[in-house]
N, C-alpha and C positions, 0 to 999 in steps of 0.2 A: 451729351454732357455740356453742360454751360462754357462759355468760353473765361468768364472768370473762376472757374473749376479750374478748368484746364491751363489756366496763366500761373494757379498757385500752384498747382503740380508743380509745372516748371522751376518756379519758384523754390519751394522746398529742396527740389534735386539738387538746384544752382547750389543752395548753401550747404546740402551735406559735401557736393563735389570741394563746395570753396575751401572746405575743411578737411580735404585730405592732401597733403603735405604735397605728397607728389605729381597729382593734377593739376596741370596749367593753368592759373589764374584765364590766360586768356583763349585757352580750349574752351573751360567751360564757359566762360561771357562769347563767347560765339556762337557755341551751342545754344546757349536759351537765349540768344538774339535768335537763332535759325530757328529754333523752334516755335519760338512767337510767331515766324511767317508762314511755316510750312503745317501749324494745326489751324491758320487764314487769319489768325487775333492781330496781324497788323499787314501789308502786300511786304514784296522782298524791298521795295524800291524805300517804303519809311525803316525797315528793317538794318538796311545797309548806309540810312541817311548821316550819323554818326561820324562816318569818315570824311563825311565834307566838310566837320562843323569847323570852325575857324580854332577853335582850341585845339582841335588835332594838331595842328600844323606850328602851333603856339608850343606845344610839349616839347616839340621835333626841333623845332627854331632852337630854344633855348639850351638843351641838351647839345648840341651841337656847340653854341655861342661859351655855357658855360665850360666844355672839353675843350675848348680854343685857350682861355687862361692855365688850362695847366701844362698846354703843347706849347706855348710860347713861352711859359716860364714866370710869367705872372702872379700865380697862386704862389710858386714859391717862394717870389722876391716881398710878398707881404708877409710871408710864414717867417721868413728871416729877420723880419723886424719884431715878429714876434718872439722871438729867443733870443733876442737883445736887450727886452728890460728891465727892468729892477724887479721884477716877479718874475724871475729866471731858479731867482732862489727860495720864493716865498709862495707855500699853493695853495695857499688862502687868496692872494692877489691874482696869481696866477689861472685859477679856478674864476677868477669874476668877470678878466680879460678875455679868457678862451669862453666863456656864456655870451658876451658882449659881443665877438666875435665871430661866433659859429651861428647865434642867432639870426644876427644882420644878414650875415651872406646867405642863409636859407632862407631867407623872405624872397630871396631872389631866384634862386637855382636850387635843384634836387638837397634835399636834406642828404641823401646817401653819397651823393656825389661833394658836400659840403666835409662830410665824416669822411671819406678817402684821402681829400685833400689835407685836413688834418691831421692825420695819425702821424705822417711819418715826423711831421712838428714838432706834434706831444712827446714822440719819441725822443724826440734831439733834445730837446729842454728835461726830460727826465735821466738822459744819463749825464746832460751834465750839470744837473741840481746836486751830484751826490749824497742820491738819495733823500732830499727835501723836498719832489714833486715824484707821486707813483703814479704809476698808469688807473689802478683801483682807482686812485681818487680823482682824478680827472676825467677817464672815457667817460662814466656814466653820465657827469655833466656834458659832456661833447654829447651823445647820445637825444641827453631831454632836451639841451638848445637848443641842437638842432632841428628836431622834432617841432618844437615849441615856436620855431621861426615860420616854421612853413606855413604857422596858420597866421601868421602875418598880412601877408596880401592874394593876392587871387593866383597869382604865377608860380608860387614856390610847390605846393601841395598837388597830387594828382587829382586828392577828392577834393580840394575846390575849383579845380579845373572841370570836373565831372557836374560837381554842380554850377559851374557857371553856364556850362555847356546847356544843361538841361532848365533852366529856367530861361535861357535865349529860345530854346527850343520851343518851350512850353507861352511863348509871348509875353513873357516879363520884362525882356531886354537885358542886357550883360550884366551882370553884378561889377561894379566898379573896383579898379584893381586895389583901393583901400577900405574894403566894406570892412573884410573881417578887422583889420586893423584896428577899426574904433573898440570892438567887443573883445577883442581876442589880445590888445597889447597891455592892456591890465595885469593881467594875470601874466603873464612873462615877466612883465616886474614885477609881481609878488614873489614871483616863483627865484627870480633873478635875488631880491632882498634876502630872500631863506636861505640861499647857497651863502653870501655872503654876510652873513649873521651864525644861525645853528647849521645852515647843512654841512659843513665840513664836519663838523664833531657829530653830527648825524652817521654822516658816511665813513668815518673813523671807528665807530660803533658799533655798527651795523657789518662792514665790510673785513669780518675777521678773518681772513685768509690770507696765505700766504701771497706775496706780491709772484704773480706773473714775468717772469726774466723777459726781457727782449732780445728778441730772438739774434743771431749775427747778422749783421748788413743790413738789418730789417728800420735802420734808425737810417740808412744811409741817403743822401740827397745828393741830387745829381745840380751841387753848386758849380762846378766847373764847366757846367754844358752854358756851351754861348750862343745865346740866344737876343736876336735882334732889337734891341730897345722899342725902334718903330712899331714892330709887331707889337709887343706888349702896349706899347700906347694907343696903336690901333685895337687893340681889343678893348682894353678899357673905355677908350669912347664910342667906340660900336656898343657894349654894353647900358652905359649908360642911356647912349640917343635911341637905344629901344624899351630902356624903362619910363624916356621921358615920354617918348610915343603913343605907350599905353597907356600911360598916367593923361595925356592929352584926346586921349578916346581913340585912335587909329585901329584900324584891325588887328584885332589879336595876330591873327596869321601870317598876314602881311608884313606885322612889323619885326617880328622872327623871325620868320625865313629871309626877309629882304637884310639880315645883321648875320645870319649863317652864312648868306650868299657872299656876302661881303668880304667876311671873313675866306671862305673858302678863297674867293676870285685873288685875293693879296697872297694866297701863299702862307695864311696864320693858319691852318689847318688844311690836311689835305682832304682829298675828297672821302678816301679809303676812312680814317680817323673820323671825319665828320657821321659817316653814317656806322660808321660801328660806334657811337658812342650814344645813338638813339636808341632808348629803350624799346624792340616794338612790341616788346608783352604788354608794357604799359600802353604805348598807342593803342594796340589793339582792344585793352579792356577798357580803356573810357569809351572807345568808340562805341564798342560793342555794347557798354552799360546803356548808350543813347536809347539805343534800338530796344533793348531790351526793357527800358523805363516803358517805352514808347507801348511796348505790348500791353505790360503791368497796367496803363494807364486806359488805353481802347477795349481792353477786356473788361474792364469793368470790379477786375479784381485789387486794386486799389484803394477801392471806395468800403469795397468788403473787409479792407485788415482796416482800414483806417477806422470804420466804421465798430470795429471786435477793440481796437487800442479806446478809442473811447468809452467805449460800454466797463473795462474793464478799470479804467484809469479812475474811474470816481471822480470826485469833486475836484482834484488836482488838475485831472484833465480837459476840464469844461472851459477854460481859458488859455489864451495863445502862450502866455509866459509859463503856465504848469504843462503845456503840451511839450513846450520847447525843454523842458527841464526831462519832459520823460524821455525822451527824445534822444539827448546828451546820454542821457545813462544809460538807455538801452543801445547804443550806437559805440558809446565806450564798453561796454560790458559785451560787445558781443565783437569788438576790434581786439581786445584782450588777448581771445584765442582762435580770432580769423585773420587775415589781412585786411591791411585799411581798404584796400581799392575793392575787394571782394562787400567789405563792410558800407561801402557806401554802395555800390552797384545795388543792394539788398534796400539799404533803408532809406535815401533822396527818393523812388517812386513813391513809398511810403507816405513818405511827409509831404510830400504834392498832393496826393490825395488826401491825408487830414485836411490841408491848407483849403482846399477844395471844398471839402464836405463841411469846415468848420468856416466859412467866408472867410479866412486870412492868407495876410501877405506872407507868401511862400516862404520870402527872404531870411526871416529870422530862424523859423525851422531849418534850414538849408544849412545857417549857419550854425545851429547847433547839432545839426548830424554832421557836419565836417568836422568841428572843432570837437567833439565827443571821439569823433572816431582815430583821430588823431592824436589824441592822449590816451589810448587804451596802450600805456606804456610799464603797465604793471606784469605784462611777461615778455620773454623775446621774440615773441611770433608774430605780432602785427603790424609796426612798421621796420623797415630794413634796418635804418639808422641803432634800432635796438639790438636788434640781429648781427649786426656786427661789431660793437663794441663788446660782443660776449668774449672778442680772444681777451680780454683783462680778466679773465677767471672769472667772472660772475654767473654767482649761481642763480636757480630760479627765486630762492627767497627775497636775494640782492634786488633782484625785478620789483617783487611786490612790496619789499618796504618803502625803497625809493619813489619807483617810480609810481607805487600808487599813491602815494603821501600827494604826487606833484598834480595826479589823477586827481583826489579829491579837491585839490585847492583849483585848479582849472575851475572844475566843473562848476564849484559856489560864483567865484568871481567870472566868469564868462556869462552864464545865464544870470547874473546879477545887470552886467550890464547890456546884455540881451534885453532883460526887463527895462533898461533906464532908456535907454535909444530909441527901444520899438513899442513899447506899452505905456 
Protein backbone atom coordinates (compact mmCIF):
# COMPACT_ATOMS: atom_id res chain seq x y z
CA UNK A 1 0.00 0.00 0.00
CA UNK A 2 1.21 3.45 -0.82
CA UNK A 3 2.41 5.35 2.04
CA UNK A 4 0.08 8.30 1.07
CA UNK A 5 -2.79 5.57 1.35
CA UNK A 6 -1.67 4.85 4.50
CA UNK A 7 -1.00 8.78 5.74
CA UNK A 8 -4.84 9.38 4.74
CA UNK A 9 -6.04 6.32 6.56
CA UNK A 10 -4.52 7.82 9.53
CA UNK A 11 -5.93 10.87 8.69
CA UNK A 12 -9.56 9.93 8.43
CA UNK A 13 -9.35 7.91 11.85
CA UNK A 14 -7.61 11.33 13.38
CA UNK A 15 -10.85 13.11 12.54
CA UNK A 16 -13.56 10.54 13.39
CA UNK A 17 -11.59 10.03 16.80
CA UNK A 18 -11.40 14.13 16.86
CA UNK A 19 -15.09 13.94 16.89
CA UNK A 20 -15.93 11.80 19.67
CA UNK A 21 -16.56 13.89 22.72
CA UNK A 22 -14.74 11.70 24.89
CA UNK A 23 -11.33 10.88 23.22
CA UNK A 24 -8.50 12.98 24.23
CA UNK A 25 -7.89 15.65 21.84
CA UNK A 26 -4.24 14.80 22.66
CA UNK A 27 -4.37 10.79 22.82
CA UNK A 28 -5.49 10.87 19.43
CA UNK A 29 -2.64 13.81 17.97
CA UNK A 30 -0.16 11.29 19.57
CA UNK A 31 -1.41 8.52 18.16
CA UNK A 32 -1.22 9.57 14.46
CA UNK A 33 2.01 11.22 15.22
CA UNK A 34 3.11 7.54 16.26
CA UNK A 35 1.72 6.18 13.65
CA UNK A 36 3.27 8.30 11.02
CA UNK A 37 6.50 6.63 12.37
CA UNK A 38 5.78 3.27 13.14
CA UNK A 39 4.03 2.46 9.44
CA UNK A 40 8.28 4.34 8.48
CA UNK A 41 6.14 7.65 6.55
CA UNK A 42 8.42 9.93 8.76
CA UNK A 43 11.60 8.02 11.65
CA UNK A 44 10.46 8.48 15.43
CA UNK A 45 13.22 11.33 15.80
CA UNK A 46 11.11 13.89 13.08
CA UNK A 47 7.93 12.29 14.70
CA UNK A 48 8.80 13.35 18.26
CA UNK A 49 10.56 16.78 16.81
CA UNK A 50 7.34 19.14 17.84
CA UNK A 51 8.42 19.13 21.35
CA UNK A 52 11.43 21.01 20.76
CA UNK A 53 9.89 23.63 18.81
CA UNK A 54 10.28 27.02 20.49
CA UNK A 55 6.45 27.47 20.54
CA UNK A 56 6.02 24.60 22.80
CA UNK A 57 7.63 26.36 25.42
CA UNK A 58 5.93 29.82 24.34
CA UNK A 59 2.39 28.12 25.22
CA UNK A 60 3.87 26.92 28.74
CA UNK A 61 5.65 30.38 29.43
CA UNK A 62 2.52 32.23 28.97
CA UNK A 63 0.12 30.10 30.72
CA UNK A 64 2.15 30.25 33.60
CA UNK A 65 2.93 34.33 33.30
CA UNK A 66 -0.95 34.79 32.47
CA UNK A 67 -2.02 32.48 36.10
CA UNK A 68 0.50 34.79 37.88
CA UNK A 69 -2.02 37.94 37.32
CA UNK A 70 -4.76 36.42 38.81
CA UNK A 71 -2.46 34.69 42.07
CA UNK A 72 -1.26 38.14 42.63
CA UNK A 73 -4.39 39.90 42.48
CA UNK A 74 -3.99 41.77 39.28
CA UNK A 75 -6.73 40.65 37.10
CA UNK A 76 -8.96 41.58 39.90
CA UNK A 77 -7.70 44.98 40.81
CA UNK A 78 -8.48 45.83 36.86
CA UNK A 79 -11.88 43.99 37.10
CA UNK A 80 -12.63 46.53 39.99
CA UNK A 81 -12.30 49.27 37.80
CA UNK A 82 -14.46 47.79 35.73
CA UNK A 83 -17.51 47.87 37.97
CA UNK A 84 -16.81 51.26 38.71
CA UNK A 85 -18.09 53.01 35.67
CA UNK A 86 -20.77 54.74 34.34
CA UNK A 87 -21.79 51.48 32.34
CA UNK A 88 -22.31 49.84 35.68
CA UNK A 89 -25.98 50.77 34.91
CA UNK A 90 -26.09 51.01 31.06
CA UNK A 91 -25.37 47.28 28.90
CA UNK A 92 -25.32 48.86 25.85
CA UNK A 93 -22.08 50.69 27.16
CA UNK A 94 -21.36 48.23 29.25
CA UNK A 95 -21.33 45.40 26.42
CA UNK A 96 -18.89 47.78 24.34
CA UNK A 97 -16.39 48.07 27.41
CA UNK A 98 -16.35 44.32 28.25
CA UNK A 99 -15.76 43.73 23.95
CA UNK A 100 -12.91 46.31 24.27
CA UNK A 101 -11.79 44.49 27.14
CA UNK A 102 -12.03 40.85 26.90
CA UNK A 103 -10.64 41.32 23.23
CA UNK A 104 -7.27 43.16 24.22
CA UNK A 105 -6.32 40.72 26.88
CA UNK A 106 -6.97 37.71 24.47
CA UNK A 107 -4.55 38.98 21.82
CA UNK A 108 -2.32 38.19 24.75
CA UNK A 109 -3.26 35.13 26.88
CA UNK A 110 -5.57 32.08 26.54
CA UNK A 111 -9.23 33.27 25.41
CA UNK A 112 -10.53 30.50 28.12
CA UNK A 113 -8.34 31.81 30.63
CA UNK A 114 -9.44 35.64 29.67
CA UNK A 115 -13.54 34.28 30.14
CA UNK A 116 -12.56 32.85 33.73
CA UNK A 117 -11.13 35.94 34.77
CA UNK A 118 -14.20 37.70 33.71
CA UNK A 119 -17.16 35.95 34.97
CA UNK A 120 -16.93 36.56 38.32
CA UNK A 121 -16.90 40.70 37.15
CA UNK A 122 -19.81 40.27 34.94
CA UNK A 123 -21.28 38.82 37.89
CA UNK A 124 -20.57 41.77 40.28
CA UNK A 125 -21.91 44.46 37.93
CA UNK A 126 -25.03 42.35 37.02
CA UNK A 127 -26.34 42.14 40.65
CA UNK A 128 -25.72 45.43 41.12
CA UNK A 129 -27.24 46.98 37.88
CA UNK A 130 -30.62 45.96 39.31
CA UNK A 131 -31.38 44.19 36.84
CA UNK A 132 -30.16 46.66 33.90
CA UNK A 133 -27.11 44.43 32.83
CA UNK A 134 -28.10 40.32 32.40
CA UNK A 135 -25.76 37.62 32.18
CA UNK A 136 -27.85 36.64 28.57
CA UNK A 137 -26.67 39.71 27.28
CA UNK A 138 -23.25 40.02 28.06
CA UNK A 139 -21.56 36.27 28.31
CA UNK A 140 -22.23 35.85 24.69
CA UNK A 141 -20.39 38.97 23.94
CA UNK A 142 -17.51 37.89 26.49
CA UNK A 143 -17.59 34.54 24.56
CA UNK A 144 -17.13 36.07 20.65
CA UNK A 145 -14.43 38.87 22.06
CA UNK A 146 -12.75 36.67 23.35
CA UNK A 147 -12.64 34.36 20.83
CA UNK A 148 -12.25 37.18 18.24
CA UNK A 149 -8.97 38.52 20.13
CA UNK A 150 -7.07 35.43 19.89
CA UNK A 151 -6.87 35.86 16.37
CA UNK A 152 -5.10 39.08 16.92
CA UNK A 153 -1.48 38.11 17.21
CA UNK A 154 0.50 35.05 16.99
CA UNK A 155 0.58 34.33 21.01
CA UNK A 156 -3.08 34.40 22.02
CA UNK A 157 -4.58 31.29 19.88
CA UNK A 158 -3.20 27.60 20.12
CA UNK A 159 -3.89 27.22 16.30
CA UNK A 160 -1.73 30.21 15.42
CA UNK A 161 0.70 28.88 17.45
CA UNK A 162 0.36 25.44 15.53
CA UNK A 163 0.77 27.36 12.61
CA UNK A 164 3.61 29.43 13.33
CA UNK A 165 5.28 26.40 14.57
CA UNK A 166 4.78 24.48 11.34
CA UNK A 167 5.84 27.11 8.71
CA UNK A 168 9.18 27.67 10.96
CA UNK A 169 9.36 24.09 10.48
CA UNK A 170 8.53 23.83 7.04
CA UNK A 171 11.51 26.83 6.20
CA UNK A 172 9.45 29.84 6.05
CA UNK A 173 10.68 31.38 9.21
CA UNK A 174 8.15 32.52 12.17
CA UNK A 175 5.14 34.39 11.21
CA UNK A 176 5.65 37.74 12.97
CA UNK A 177 3.76 38.09 16.31
CA UNK A 178 1.43 41.02 14.32
CA UNK A 179 0.84 39.06 10.91
CA UNK A 180 -2.66 38.07 11.80
CA UNK A 181 -3.28 41.43 13.20
CA UNK A 182 -3.33 43.31 9.83
CA UNK A 183 -6.10 40.80 8.32
CA UNK A 184 -7.80 39.71 11.15
CA UNK A 185 -8.39 43.31 13.31
CA UNK A 186 -10.87 44.57 10.56
CA UNK A 187 -13.29 42.51 11.30
CA UNK A 188 -13.12 42.79 15.29
CA UNK A 189 -14.10 46.11 14.51
CA UNK A 190 -16.89 45.45 12.42
CA UNK A 191 -17.91 42.91 14.50
CA UNK A 192 -17.26 45.31 17.73
CA UNK A 193 -19.42 48.37 15.55
CA UNK A 194 -22.63 45.59 15.29
CA UNK A 195 -22.71 44.89 19.09
CA UNK A 196 -22.69 48.60 19.63
CA UNK A 197 -25.12 49.69 16.96
CA UNK A 198 -27.98 46.45 16.43
CA UNK A 199 -26.42 43.67 18.31
CA UNK A 200 -27.88 44.46 21.60
CA UNK A 201 -31.59 44.63 20.16
CA UNK A 202 -30.25 41.51 18.01
CA UNK A 203 -29.50 39.60 21.26
CA UNK A 204 -32.65 41.11 22.92
CA UNK A 205 -34.62 39.25 20.21
CA UNK A 206 -33.20 36.42 19.58
CA UNK A 207 -32.32 35.66 23.46
CA UNK A 208 -35.91 34.78 24.65
CA UNK A 209 -35.35 32.96 27.73
CA UNK A 210 -35.59 33.21 30.88
CA UNK A 211 -32.51 35.17 32.61
CA UNK A 212 -30.21 32.47 34.44
CA UNK A 213 -30.10 33.48 38.52
CA UNK A 214 -26.55 33.54 39.80
CA UNK A 215 -25.89 31.11 41.63
CA UNK A 216 -25.04 32.13 45.83
CA UNK A 217 -21.42 33.21 46.39
CA UNK A 218 -20.79 32.61 42.70
CA UNK A 219 -20.60 36.73 42.20
CA UNK A 220 -18.15 36.64 45.30
CA UNK A 221 -14.39 38.25 44.98
CA UNK A 222 -11.96 37.78 47.22
CA UNK A 223 -11.39 41.74 47.61
CA UNK A 224 -10.03 41.55 51.02
CA UNK A 225 -7.26 39.04 50.18
CA UNK A 226 -3.89 41.29 50.55
CA UNK A 227 -2.01 40.86 48.07
CA UNK A 228 1.49 42.63 47.62
CA UNK A 229 1.42 45.70 45.36
CA UNK A 230 5.09 44.81 44.21
CA UNK A 231 4.09 41.51 43.07
CA UNK A 232 1.27 42.91 40.90
CA UNK A 233 3.68 45.39 39.57
CA UNK A 234 6.12 42.82 38.90
CA UNK A 235 3.83 40.95 36.93
CA UNK A 236 2.65 43.58 34.88
CA UNK A 237 6.19 44.39 33.68
CA UNK A 238 7.34 40.95 33.31
CA UNK A 239 4.39 40.80 31.02
CA UNK A 240 4.75 43.44 29.21
CA UNK A 241 8.98 43.05 28.63
CA UNK A 242 7.89 39.60 27.23
CA UNK A 243 5.47 40.98 24.67
CA UNK A 244 8.08 43.70 23.89
CA UNK A 245 10.67 40.76 23.46
CA UNK A 246 8.70 39.05 20.95
CA UNK A 247 7.47 42.04 19.27
CA UNK A 248 11.58 42.69 18.93
CA UNK A 249 12.20 39.06 17.36
CA UNK A 250 13.58 37.11 20.64
CA UNK A 251 12.87 33.56 20.94
CA UNK A 252 9.59 32.54 21.38
CA UNK A 253 10.62 30.21 24.10
CA UNK A 254 13.07 31.91 25.63
CA UNK A 255 11.31 34.86 26.12
CA UNK A 256 8.30 32.84 28.13
CA UNK A 257 9.96 30.85 30.21
CA UNK A 258 12.68 33.41 31.08
CA UNK A 259 9.13 35.79 32.54
CA UNK A 260 7.70 32.35 34.12
CA UNK A 261 11.06 31.95 35.78
CA UNK A 262 10.89 35.21 36.88
CA UNK A 263 7.90 35.13 38.24
CA UNK A 264 8.24 31.85 39.90
CA UNK A 265 11.87 32.83 41.53
CA UNK A 266 10.07 36.41 43.26
CA UNK A 267 7.50 34.24 44.94
CA UNK A 268 4.48 35.83 42.27
CA UNK A 269 3.50 32.17 41.71
CA UNK A 270 4.54 29.13 43.33
CA UNK A 271 6.01 26.39 41.57
CA UNK A 272 2.90 23.89 42.32
CA UNK A 273 0.45 26.92 40.68
CA UNK A 274 2.82 27.49 38.01
CA UNK A 275 2.60 24.13 36.32
CA UNK A 276 -0.82 23.23 37.29
CA UNK A 277 -1.95 26.12 35.29
CA UNK A 278 -0.09 24.69 31.95
CA UNK A 279 -2.56 23.20 29.80
CA UNK A 280 -0.60 19.89 28.63
CA UNK A 281 -3.48 18.46 26.46
CA UNK A 282 -2.69 21.57 24.64
CA UNK A 283 0.99 21.21 24.77
CA UNK A 284 0.75 17.95 23.77
CA UNK A 285 -1.60 18.47 20.59
CA UNK A 286 0.42 21.15 18.96
CA UNK A 287 3.27 19.38 19.53
CA UNK A 288 1.87 16.27 18.37
CA UNK A 289 0.09 18.17 15.19
CA UNK A 290 4.10 19.09 14.29
CA UNK A 291 4.82 15.50 13.72
CA UNK A 292 1.86 14.55 12.46
CA UNK A 293 1.91 17.49 9.60
CA UNK A 294 5.32 16.23 9.11
CA UNK A 295 3.96 12.60 8.05
CA UNK A 296 0.95 14.13 6.08
CA UNK A 297 3.57 16.10 4.32
CA UNK A 298 6.67 13.01 3.56
CA UNK A 299 4.00 10.70 2.47
CA UNK A 300 3.05 12.40 -0.12
CA UNK A 301 -0.46 12.42 0.96
CA UNK A 302 -0.80 16.06 1.11
CA UNK A 303 -0.33 16.72 -2.31
CA UNK A 304 -3.08 14.17 -2.94
CA UNK A 305 -6.03 16.05 -1.02
CA UNK A 306 -4.61 19.34 -2.07
CA UNK A 307 -4.50 18.15 -5.41
CA UNK A 308 -8.71 16.36 -4.98
CA UNK A 309 -9.50 20.24 -3.25
CA UNK A 310 -8.36 21.79 -6.48
CA UNK A 311 -9.88 19.59 -9.00
CA UNK A 312 -13.03 19.95 -7.04
CA UNK A 313 -13.03 23.74 -6.28
CA UNK A 314 -13.47 24.91 -10.00
CA UNK A 315 -12.56 28.32 -11.16
CA UNK A 316 -12.72 29.75 -7.45
CA UNK A 317 -9.97 27.62 -6.71
CA UNK A 318 -7.43 28.37 -9.41
CA UNK A 319 -6.11 31.45 -7.45
CA UNK A 320 -4.45 32.06 -4.09
CA UNK A 321 -7.30 34.40 -2.81
CA UNK A 322 -10.39 31.83 -3.89
CA UNK A 323 -8.16 29.03 -2.32
CA UNK A 324 -7.75 31.04 0.78
CA UNK A 325 -11.70 31.78 0.85
CA UNK A 326 -12.28 28.00 0.52
CA UNK A 327 -10.08 27.25 2.91
CA UNK A 328 -11.79 29.81 5.70
CA UNK A 329 -14.96 27.98 5.17
CA UNK A 330 -14.06 24.55 5.06
CA UNK A 331 -11.87 25.25 8.33
CA UNK A 332 -14.97 27.13 10.00
CA UNK A 333 -17.39 24.66 8.90
CA UNK A 334 -15.62 21.87 10.08
CA UNK A 335 -14.42 23.83 13.68
CA UNK A 336 -18.24 24.26 14.16
CA UNK A 337 -18.58 20.62 15.32
CA UNK A 338 -14.87 19.60 15.97
CA UNK A 339 -12.35 21.58 18.22
CA UNK A 340 -10.39 24.27 17.02
CA UNK A 341 -6.94 22.57 17.79
CA UNK A 342 -8.34 19.22 16.38
CA UNK A 343 -9.38 21.56 13.29
CA UNK A 344 -6.28 22.91 12.61
CA UNK A 345 -4.08 19.60 13.25
CA UNK A 346 -6.47 18.39 10.17
CA UNK A 347 -6.32 21.33 7.64
CA UNK A 348 -2.46 23.62 8.10
CA UNK A 349 -0.85 20.15 6.38
CA UNK A 350 -3.54 20.67 4.10
CA UNK A 351 -2.94 24.02 3.07
CA UNK A 352 0.96 23.49 2.90
CA UNK A 353 0.49 21.22 0.43
CA UNK A 354 -2.09 23.37 -1.87
CA UNK A 355 0.59 26.18 -1.07
CA UNK A 356 3.12 23.75 -2.48
CA UNK A 357 1.37 22.36 -5.37
CA UNK A 358 -0.15 25.80 -6.30
CA UNK A 359 3.55 27.87 -6.10
CA UNK A 360 2.22 29.98 -3.15
CA UNK A 361 3.15 31.68 0.04
CA UNK A 362 1.92 29.46 2.53
CA UNK A 363 1.25 32.52 4.87
CA UNK A 364 -2.03 33.65 3.68
CA UNK A 365 -3.57 30.24 3.55
CA UNK A 366 -2.20 29.60 7.16
CA UNK A 367 -3.89 32.52 7.96
CA UNK A 368 -7.13 31.74 6.68
CA UNK A 369 -7.30 28.29 8.16
CA UNK A 370 -6.57 29.85 11.78
CA UNK A 371 -8.84 32.65 11.45
CA UNK A 372 -11.67 30.10 9.81
CA UNK A 373 -11.23 27.96 12.49
CA UNK A 374 -11.38 30.16 15.11
CA UNK A 375 -14.71 31.67 14.37
CA UNK A 376 -16.55 28.42 13.87
CA UNK A 377 -18.44 29.89 16.81
CA UNK A 378 -22.06 29.08 15.65
CA UNK A 379 -22.20 26.01 18.12
CA UNK A 380 -20.60 25.24 21.57
CA UNK A 381 -18.21 22.70 20.68
CA UNK A 382 -15.33 24.23 19.16
CA UNK A 383 -13.65 26.63 20.95
CA UNK A 384 -13.75 26.42 24.97
CA UNK A 385 -14.51 30.25 25.36
CA UNK A 386 -18.03 29.15 23.85
CA UNK A 387 -18.25 26.22 25.77
CA UNK A 388 -18.37 27.99 28.73
CA UNK A 389 -20.45 30.77 28.61
CA UNK A 390 -23.17 28.16 28.04
CA UNK A 391 -23.98 28.45 32.11
CA UNK A 392 -26.08 31.86 30.79
CA UNK A 393 -28.68 29.44 29.41
CA UNK A 394 -27.93 29.50 25.99
CA UNK A 395 -29.33 27.19 23.82
CA UNK A 396 -28.03 25.73 20.71
CA UNK A 397 -30.01 27.99 18.38
CA UNK A 398 -28.59 31.21 20.67
CA UNK A 399 -25.03 29.68 19.06
CA UNK A 400 -26.12 29.70 15.49
CA UNK A 401 -27.86 33.00 15.29
CA UNK A 402 -25.25 35.01 17.08
CA UNK A 403 -22.61 33.48 16.65
CA UNK A 404 -22.78 32.68 13.04
CA UNK A 405 -24.05 36.17 12.01
CA UNK A 406 -20.39 37.07 13.57
CA UNK A 407 -19.20 33.72 11.49
CA UNK A 408 -20.25 35.15 8.38
CA UNK A 409 -19.01 38.69 8.74
CA UNK A 410 -15.40 37.29 9.92
CA UNK A 411 -15.21 35.43 7.05
CA UNK A 412 -16.23 38.38 4.11
CA UNK A 413 -13.96 40.86 5.83
CA UNK A 414 -10.90 38.70 6.87
CA UNK A 415 -10.39 37.04 3.28
CA UNK A 416 -11.26 40.59 2.03
CA UNK A 417 -8.19 41.73 3.42
CA UNK A 418 -6.41 38.60 2.85
CA UNK A 419 -7.00 39.65 -0.71
CA UNK A 420 -5.80 43.33 -0.22
CA UNK A 421 -2.20 42.41 1.83
CA UNK A 422 -1.27 39.41 -0.06
CA UNK A 423 -2.77 39.40 -3.72
Amino acid sequence: MAQSTIAIIILVVAMILYGIPKMPLSVTTILAMLFMAMFGIIDYNTAYSGFGNSVIFLIAGLMVVGQATVTTGLAQKFGNVLTKTKAGNNEKAFIAILFIVSAFASAFVNASLTVAILFPIIDAVVMQSNGKISRKGTYMVLGISSVLGNNLLTIGATSMLTAVSILAENGYGEMSLFTPFIVNAPAVLVVFLMYVTVGKKLQDKWFDFEEVPIASGASKQDNNAEHPVWKQALVGIVLVVVIIALIMGVNYGMAALMGASVLMITGCISEKQAFSSISWGTVIVVAGAIGFSKGIQASGAGDVIANFFMQISGPLGQSGIGMCIIIFFVSSLISNVMSDNATVAIVLPIAMSIAHAMGLNPTPLFLAACSGTKVGIATPISVAPMTQIGVAGYRFKDYLKMGGLVNVICMIITCIMIAIVYY
